[in-house]
C-alpha positions, 0 to 999 in steps of 0.5 A, spaced: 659 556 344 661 564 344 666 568 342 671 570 348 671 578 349 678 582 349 677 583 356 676 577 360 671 578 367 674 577 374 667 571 375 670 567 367 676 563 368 680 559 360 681 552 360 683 547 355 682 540 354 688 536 352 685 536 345 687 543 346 679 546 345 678 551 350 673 553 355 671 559 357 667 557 365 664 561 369 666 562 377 660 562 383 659 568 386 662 564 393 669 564 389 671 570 387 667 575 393 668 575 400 665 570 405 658 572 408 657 574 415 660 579 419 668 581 418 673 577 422 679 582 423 680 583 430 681 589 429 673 591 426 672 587 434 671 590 439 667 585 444 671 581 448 677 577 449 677 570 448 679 569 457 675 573 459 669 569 455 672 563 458 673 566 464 665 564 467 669 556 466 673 557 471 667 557 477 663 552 474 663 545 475 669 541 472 667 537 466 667 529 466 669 524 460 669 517 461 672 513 455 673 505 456 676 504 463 678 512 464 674 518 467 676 524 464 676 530 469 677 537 466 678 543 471 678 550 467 684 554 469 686 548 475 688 541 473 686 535 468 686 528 471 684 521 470 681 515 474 676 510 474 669 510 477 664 504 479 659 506 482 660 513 481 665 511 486 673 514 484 677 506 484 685 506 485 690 512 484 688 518 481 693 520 475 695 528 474 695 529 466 698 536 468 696 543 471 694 550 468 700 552 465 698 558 460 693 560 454 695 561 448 694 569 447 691 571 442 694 580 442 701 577 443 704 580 436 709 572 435 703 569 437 699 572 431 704 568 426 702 562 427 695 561 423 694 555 425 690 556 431 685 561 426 685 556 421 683 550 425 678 555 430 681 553 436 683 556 443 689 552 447 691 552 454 697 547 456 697 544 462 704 540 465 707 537 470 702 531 471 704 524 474 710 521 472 710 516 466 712 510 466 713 509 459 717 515 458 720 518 464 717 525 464 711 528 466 705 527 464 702 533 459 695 535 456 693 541 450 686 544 451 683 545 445 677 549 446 672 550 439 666 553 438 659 549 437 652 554 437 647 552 443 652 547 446 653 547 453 660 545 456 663 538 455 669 534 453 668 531 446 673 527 445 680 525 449 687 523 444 694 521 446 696 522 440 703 520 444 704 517 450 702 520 456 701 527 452 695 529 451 689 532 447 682 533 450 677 537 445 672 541 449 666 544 445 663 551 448 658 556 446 662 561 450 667 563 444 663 563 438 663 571 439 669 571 438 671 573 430 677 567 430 673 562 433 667 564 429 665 556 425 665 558 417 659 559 414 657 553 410 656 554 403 653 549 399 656 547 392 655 551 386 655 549 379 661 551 374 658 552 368 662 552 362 661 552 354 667 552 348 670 558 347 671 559 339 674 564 335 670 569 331 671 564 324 671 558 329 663 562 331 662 563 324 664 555 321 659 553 328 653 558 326 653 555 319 654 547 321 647 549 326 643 552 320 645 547 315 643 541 321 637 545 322 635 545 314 637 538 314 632 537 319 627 541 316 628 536 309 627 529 313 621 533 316 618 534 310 620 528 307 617 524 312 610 528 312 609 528 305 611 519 304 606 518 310 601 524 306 602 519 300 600 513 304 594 516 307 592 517 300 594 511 297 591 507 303 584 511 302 584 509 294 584 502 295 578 501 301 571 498 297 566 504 296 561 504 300 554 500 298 547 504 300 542 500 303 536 498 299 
């Protein structure tokens, strides 16, 4: 327990029970400073945009995911397509899931008010125009989703349809992890929040005297205890049979 300074510090937060006793807890420097690591402004980065780091996708190989029956195959900045493979042979039609459209600009002042994509840490591109569906009518369509993964090649991570005939395929990249957005958070491992009773100065008071006379109480069972157990010692050697000397 202490007494609460008149100042509170940035690090020291006040709570209370619901027995109205009040605690003073102490923040980790995680929770009250700015995260580790290099700023994220984009305006302190003066590397490259995020097309132009993807920009080198676009002559290399079309990446390919099989899920269950389907192939995947995704062709940056051209066009998304399914189909069935046996024997690394393509078996029945080809479906469109969509052609190039556009890629989410990440310098266009309306674009900057969703912080969805900052938040999540995710470049998009959108791809329409697929084959017809036949559950809804219209066309086929897909979202890219292009996320950050240190060391890692390029590939399709996973395929949703969230609804029918539209689509969401992550693809994971080192490319972007220079970018400031698109950079993971580092990790922090957890830290402990300590917190002890905050008492007013007579409260403090009344607690250093329950501690001194705890104290002093202890120290009398102590010395009770030593002086019955001395008792016996004595009493024990008073009633051993004296020792007879040899003839």
């Amino acid at each position: 327990p202490r007494v609460p300074p008149q100042h509170q510090a940035e690090d020291v937060v006040t709570v209370a029970s619901r027995f109205k006793q009040r605690y003073e807890c102490r923040l980790p420097p995680a929770a009250v400073g700015p995260p580790p690591g290099p700023p994220r402004d984009p305006r302190l980065y003066n590397g490259s945009g995020v097309a132009e780091l993807l920009r080198p996708m676009g002559t290399a190989p079309c990446l390919l995911k099989t899920k269950d029956w389907w192939t995947y195959e995704f062709c940056y900045g051209r066009h998304i397509q399914q189909y069935h493979l046996e024997e690394s042979e393509i078996k029945g039609d080809i479906l469109v899931l969509g052609y190039y459209q556009s890629a989410f600009d990440w310098d266009d002042e309306t674009a900057k008010a969703s912080k969805q994509h900052q938040l999540r840490r995710y470049h998009s591109q959108s791809y329409v125009n697929g084959s017809r569906c036949d559950l809804t009518g219209r066309a086929r369509e897909a979202e890219v989703r292009f996320l950050c993964e240190e060391g890692a090649g390029d590939y399709i991570a996973r395929v949703d349809e969230p609804q029918s005939c539209s689509y969401v395929l992550t693809v994971h990249t080192t490319r972007i992890c220079h970018h400031p957005f698109l950079r993971p958070s580092p990790g922090l491992a957890p830290q402990p929040i300590r917190c002890q009773p905050a008492l007013s100065p007579a409260q403090y008071v009344q607690y250093v005297r329950a501690q001194v006379s705890d104290t002093k109480r202890k120290v009398e069972e102590i010395s009770e205890e030593l002086r019955t157990l001395d008792t016996r010692l004595w009493s024990d050697r008073d009633s051993e049979p004296p020792l007879q000397s040899p003839e």
